[in-house]
MARDO-115369 format. One record per residue (C-alpha): residue in three letters; x negated, y negated, z. Coordinates in steps of 0.05 Angstrom, whole numbers, padded with zeros to 5 digits, always signed. Layout:
N
ALAXYZ/...
END
This chain:
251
UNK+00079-02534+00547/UNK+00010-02539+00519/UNK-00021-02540+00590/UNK+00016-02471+00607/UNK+00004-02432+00541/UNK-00067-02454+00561/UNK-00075-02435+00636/UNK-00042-02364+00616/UNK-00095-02345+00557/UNK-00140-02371+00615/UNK-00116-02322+00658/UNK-00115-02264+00620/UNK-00171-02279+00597/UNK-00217-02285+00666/UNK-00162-02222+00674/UNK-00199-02173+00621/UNK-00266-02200+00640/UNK-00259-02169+00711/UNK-00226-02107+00681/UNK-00287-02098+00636/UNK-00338-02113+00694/UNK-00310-02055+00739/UNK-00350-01994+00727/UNK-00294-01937+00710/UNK-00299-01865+00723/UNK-00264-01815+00680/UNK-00219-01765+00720/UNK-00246-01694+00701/UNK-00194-01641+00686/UNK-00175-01603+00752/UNK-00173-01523+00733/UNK-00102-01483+00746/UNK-00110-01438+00796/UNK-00050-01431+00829/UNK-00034-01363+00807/UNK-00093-01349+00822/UNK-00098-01309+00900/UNK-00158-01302+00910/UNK-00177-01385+00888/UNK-00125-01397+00940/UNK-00152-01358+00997/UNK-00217-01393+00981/UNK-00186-01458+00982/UNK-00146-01451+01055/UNK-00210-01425+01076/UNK-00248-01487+01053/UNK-00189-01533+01077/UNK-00183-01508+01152/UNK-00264-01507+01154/UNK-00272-01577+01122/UNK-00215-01616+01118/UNK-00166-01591+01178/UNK-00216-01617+01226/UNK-00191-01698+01202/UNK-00126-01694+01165/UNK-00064-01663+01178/UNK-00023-01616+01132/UNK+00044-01622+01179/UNK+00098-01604+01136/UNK+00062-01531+01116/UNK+00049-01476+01171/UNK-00002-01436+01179/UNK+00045-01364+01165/UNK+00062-01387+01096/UNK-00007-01377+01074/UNK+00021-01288+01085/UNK+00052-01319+01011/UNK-00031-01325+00983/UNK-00041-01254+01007/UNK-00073-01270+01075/UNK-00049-01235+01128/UNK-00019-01257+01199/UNK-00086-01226+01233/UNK-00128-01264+01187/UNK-00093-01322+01204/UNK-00104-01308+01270/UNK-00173-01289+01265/UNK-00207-01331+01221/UNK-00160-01395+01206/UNK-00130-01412+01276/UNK-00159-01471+01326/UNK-00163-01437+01404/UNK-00099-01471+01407/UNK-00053-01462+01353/UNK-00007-01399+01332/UNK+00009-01376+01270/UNK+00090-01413+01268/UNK+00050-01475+01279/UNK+00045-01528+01231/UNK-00025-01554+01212/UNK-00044-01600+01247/UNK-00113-01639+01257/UNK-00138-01639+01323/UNK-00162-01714+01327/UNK-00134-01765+01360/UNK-00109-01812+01308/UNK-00134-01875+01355/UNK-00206-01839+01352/UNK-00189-01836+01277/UNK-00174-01903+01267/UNK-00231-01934+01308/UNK-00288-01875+01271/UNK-00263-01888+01195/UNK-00225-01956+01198/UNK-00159-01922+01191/UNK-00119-01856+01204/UNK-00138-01803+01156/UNK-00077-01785+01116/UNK-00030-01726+01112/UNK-00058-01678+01063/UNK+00018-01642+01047/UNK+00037-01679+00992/UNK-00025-01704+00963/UNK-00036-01666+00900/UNK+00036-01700+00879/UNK+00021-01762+00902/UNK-00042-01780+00863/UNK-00021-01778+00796/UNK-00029-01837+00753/UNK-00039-01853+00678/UNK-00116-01834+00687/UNK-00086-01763+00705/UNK-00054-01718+00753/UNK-00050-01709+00826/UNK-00106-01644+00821/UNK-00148-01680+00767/UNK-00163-01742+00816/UNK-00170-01691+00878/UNK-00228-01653+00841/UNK-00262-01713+00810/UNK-00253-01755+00879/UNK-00290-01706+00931/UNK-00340-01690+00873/UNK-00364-01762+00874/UNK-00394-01784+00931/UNK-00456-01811+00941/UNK-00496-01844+01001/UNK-00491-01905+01015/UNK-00531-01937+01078/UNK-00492-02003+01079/UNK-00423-01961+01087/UNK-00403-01946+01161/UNK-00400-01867+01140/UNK-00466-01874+01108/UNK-00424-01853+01043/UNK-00389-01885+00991/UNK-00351-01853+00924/UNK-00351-01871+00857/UNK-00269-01865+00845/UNK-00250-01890+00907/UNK-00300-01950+00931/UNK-00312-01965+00998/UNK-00268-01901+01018/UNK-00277-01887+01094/UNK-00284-01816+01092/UNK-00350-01785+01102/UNK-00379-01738+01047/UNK-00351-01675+01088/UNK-00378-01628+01038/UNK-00455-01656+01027/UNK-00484-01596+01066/UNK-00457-01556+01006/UNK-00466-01603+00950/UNK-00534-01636+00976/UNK-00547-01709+00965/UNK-00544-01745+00891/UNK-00538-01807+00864/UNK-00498-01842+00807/UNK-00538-01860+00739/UNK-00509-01924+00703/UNK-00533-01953+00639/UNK-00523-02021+00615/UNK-00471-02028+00560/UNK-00430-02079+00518/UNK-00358-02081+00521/UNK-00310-02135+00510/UNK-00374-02180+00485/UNK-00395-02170+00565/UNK-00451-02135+00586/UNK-00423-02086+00646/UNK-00454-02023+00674/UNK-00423-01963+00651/UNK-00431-01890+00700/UNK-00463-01836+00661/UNK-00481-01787+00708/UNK-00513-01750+00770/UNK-00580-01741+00791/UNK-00601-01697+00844/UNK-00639-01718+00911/UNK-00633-01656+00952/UNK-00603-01590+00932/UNK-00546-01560+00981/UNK-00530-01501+00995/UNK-00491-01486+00929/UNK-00514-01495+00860/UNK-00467-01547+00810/UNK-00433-01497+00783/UNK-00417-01462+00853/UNK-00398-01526+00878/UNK-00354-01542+00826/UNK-00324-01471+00829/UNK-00307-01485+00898/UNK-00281-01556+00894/UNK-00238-01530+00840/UNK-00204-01469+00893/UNK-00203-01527+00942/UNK-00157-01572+00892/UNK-00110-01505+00880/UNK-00094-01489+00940/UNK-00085-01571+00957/UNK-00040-01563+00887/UNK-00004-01500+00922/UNK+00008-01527+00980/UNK+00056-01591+00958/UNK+00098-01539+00931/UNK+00090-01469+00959/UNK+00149-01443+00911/UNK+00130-01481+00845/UNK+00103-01407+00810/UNK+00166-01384+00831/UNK+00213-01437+00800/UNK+00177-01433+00736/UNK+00174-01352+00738/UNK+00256-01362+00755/UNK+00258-01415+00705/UNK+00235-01379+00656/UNK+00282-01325+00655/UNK+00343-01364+00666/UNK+00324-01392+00601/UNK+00317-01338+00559/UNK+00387-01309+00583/UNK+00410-01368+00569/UNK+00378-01360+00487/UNK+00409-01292+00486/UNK+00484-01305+00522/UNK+00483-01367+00465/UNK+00477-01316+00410/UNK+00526-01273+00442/UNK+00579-01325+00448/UNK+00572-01348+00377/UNK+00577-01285+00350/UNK+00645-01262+00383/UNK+00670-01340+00365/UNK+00657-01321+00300/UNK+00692-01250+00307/UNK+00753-01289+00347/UNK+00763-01334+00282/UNK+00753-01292+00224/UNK+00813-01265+00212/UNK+00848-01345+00235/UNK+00857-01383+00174/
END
């Protein structure tokens, strides 16, 4: 019994050691935009240009985005492959056995992913914005790029031409009577073609239309929602007031 009480405080032990010797990055908070039309038109812009190119979006087609106030002939014009029409879903146009053998694995369907990242560190949009703000290079990577929330990721910093090149700064800190390196920031190499702030601006329409598109008719279910509620508060007051005008006179 001894022997077992001691190999588990050994375990957890070794357990919190290697928790305290990983580097962790705080998720930054994602901004709301999904109300937001022109964010959104941004952002599909930004995903066809940057993101279609790899990864799929194949349960969203290309004539919902009339529902973000672009029209069908700007779909045509500025959002379609030579290929496509507008009832199409989005699809990428790489072969996923290209994929696989370029990045190590098939890049994933984008649909769903603002729902599908959401953990205790934050939500779906918060880990989208910090994530693709966080790369870095990184010559020993295959890509040439590596990112700070997602190690050893195999996709390529498809935004560096906008965000130029920068590197993460780590100090030395205790923690858990260990001595473990501990990120504290960015420093720029080479400037892109945006400023910070620009590039943050965009990442953030980016992440809101990614947000919009796991659920196209969320604003609408919460606009709905909302009033469903409130005649619900008033036909409550209603009914209680002609129960009490039923039983008054019942003794």
């Amino acid at each position: 019994m001894k022997k077992l009480i001691l190999t588990v405080l050994l375990a957890l032990g070794s357990l919190t050691g290697a928790l305290a010797a990983e580097a962790e990055v705080h998720w930054d908070k994602a901004p709301s935009r999904t109300n937001d039309l022109p964010a959104l038109q941004t952002g599909a812009k930004l995903f066809v240009n940057y993101c279609l190119n790899c990864h799929s979006a194949a349960f969203m087609r290309f004539n919902r985005l009339k529902d973000i106030g672009i029209s069908e002939q700007q779909i045509k014009d500025n959002l379609l492959f030579v290929t496509d029409k507008v009832g199409d879903t989005m699809k990428s146009p790489i072969d996923p056995k290209d994929a696989k053998e370029w990045f190590g694995a098939v890049p994933p369907d984008l649909t769903l992913v603002a729902r599908s990242r959401a953990s205790h560190a934050g939500s779906g949009p918060d880990y989208l914005y910090t994530y693709l703000r966080s790369f870095y290079r990184d010559p020993s990577r295959p890509t040439g790029w590596n990112n700070l929330v997602f190690p050893n990721v195999g996709m390529p910093n498809v935004l560096w031409q906008l965000q130029g090149d920068r590197e993460p700064v780590f100090a030395k800190i205790e923690e858990h009577g260990q001595e473990v390196e501990a990120f504290k920031g960015w420093k720029q190499v080479t400037p892109g073609t945006m400023t910070e702030l620009q590039f943050d601006q965009a990442v953030g329409d980016l992440v809101g239309y990614l947000q919009w598109m796991a659920e196209p008719a969320q604003n609408e279910r919460v606009r709905i929602g909302t009033w469903v509620l409130l005649f619900l508060a008033v036909f409550t007051v209603i009914v209680w007031r002609l129960n009490a005008a039923f039983w008054k006179d019942v003794h």
